[in-house]
C-alpha positions as CSV (number, residue, x, y, z in Angstrom):
1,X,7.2,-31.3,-35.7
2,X,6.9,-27.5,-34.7
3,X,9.6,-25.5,-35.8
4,X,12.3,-24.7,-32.5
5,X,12.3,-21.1,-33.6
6,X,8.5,-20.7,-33.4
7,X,8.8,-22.6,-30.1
8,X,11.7,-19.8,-29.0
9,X,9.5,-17.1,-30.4
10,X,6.6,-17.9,-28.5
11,X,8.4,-18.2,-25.3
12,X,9.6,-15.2,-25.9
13,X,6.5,-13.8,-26.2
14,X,4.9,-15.4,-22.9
15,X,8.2,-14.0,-21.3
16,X,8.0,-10.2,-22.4
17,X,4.2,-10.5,-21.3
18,X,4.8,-11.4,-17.8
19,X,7.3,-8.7,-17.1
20,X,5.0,-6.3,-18.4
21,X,2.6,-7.8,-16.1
22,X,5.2,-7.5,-13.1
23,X,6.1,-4.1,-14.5
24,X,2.8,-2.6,-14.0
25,X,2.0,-4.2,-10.8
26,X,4.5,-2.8,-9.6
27,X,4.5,1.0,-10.6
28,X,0.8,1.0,-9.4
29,X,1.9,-0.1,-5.6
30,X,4.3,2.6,-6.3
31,X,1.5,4.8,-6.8
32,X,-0.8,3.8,-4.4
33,X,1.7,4.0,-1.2
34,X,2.7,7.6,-2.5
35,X,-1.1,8.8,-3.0
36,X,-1.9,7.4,0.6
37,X,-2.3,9.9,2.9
38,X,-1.7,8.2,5.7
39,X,2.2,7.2,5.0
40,X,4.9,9.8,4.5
41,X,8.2,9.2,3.7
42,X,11.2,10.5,5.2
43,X,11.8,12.9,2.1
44,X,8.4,13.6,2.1
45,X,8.0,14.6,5.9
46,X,11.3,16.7,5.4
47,X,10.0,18.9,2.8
48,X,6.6,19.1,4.4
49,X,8.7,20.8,7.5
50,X,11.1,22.1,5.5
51,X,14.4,20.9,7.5
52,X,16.6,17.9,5.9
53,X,16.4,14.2,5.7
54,X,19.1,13.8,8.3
55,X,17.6,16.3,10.6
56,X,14.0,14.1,10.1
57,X,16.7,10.9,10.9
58,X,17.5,12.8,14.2
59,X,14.3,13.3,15.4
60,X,12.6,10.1,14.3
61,X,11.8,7.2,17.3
62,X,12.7,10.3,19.7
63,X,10.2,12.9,18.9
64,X,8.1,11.1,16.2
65,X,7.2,7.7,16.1
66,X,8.5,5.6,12.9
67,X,7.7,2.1,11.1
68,X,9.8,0.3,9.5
69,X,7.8,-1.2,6.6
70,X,10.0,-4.0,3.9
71,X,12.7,-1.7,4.6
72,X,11.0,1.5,4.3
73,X,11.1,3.9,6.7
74,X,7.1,5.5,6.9
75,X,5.7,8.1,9.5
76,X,1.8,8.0,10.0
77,X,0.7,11.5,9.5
78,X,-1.9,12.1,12.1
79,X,1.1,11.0,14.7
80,X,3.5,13.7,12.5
81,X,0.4,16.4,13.1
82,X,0.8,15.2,17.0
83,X,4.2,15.9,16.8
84,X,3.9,19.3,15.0
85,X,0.7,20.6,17.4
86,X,3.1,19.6,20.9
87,X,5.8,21.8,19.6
88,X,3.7,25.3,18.9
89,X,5.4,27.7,21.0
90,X,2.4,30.9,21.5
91,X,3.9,34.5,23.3
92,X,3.2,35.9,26.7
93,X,0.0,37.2,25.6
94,X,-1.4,34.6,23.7
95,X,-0.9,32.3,26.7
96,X,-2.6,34.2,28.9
97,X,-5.8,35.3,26.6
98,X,-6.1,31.1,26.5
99,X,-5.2,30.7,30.2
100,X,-8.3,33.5,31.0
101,X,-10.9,31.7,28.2
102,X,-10.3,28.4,29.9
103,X,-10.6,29.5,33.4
104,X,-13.0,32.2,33.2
């Protein structure tokens, strides 16, 4: 008969190696949804424009398009680009010298 303490000890063992297996599965999907291009968070699109996290809450479903991802709140950039491209604002003069190339 095995001794219970080994038995414990083993257990133990299994145990601590499937955390560390759960652990590291999880901080690389942390990585991996960070590094993706595609997918910026709300933080992240606020310092990218450089106005806060509530002002990015303001303007999200209204102005930019949102998903809502296990909870997470995620932008797709190209749509954030969109959104950045429909809001340039040129002078007078710029607006004419593109009115004339188009038209002339």
């Amino acid at each position: 008969m095995e001794n219970p303490f080994e038995i414990l000890d083993q257990r133990l063992s299994s145990i601590e190696e499937k955390l560390d297996n759960l652990i590291q599965r999880i901080e690389n999907q942390k990585d991996t949804s960070v590094l993706d291009p595609t997918w910026v968070t709300t933080k992240q699109l606020s310092e990218h424009l450089g106005i806060s996290t509530a002002a990015v809450t303001n303007i999200r479903g209204t102005k930019i398009p949102y998903y809502k991802i296990g909870g997470r709140i995620l932008f797709k950039r190209e749509e954030v680009d969109e959104y950045i491209q429909k809001s340039r604002y040129m002078n007078g003069r710029d607006n004419l010298d593109e009115y004339l190339k188009r038209h002339h």
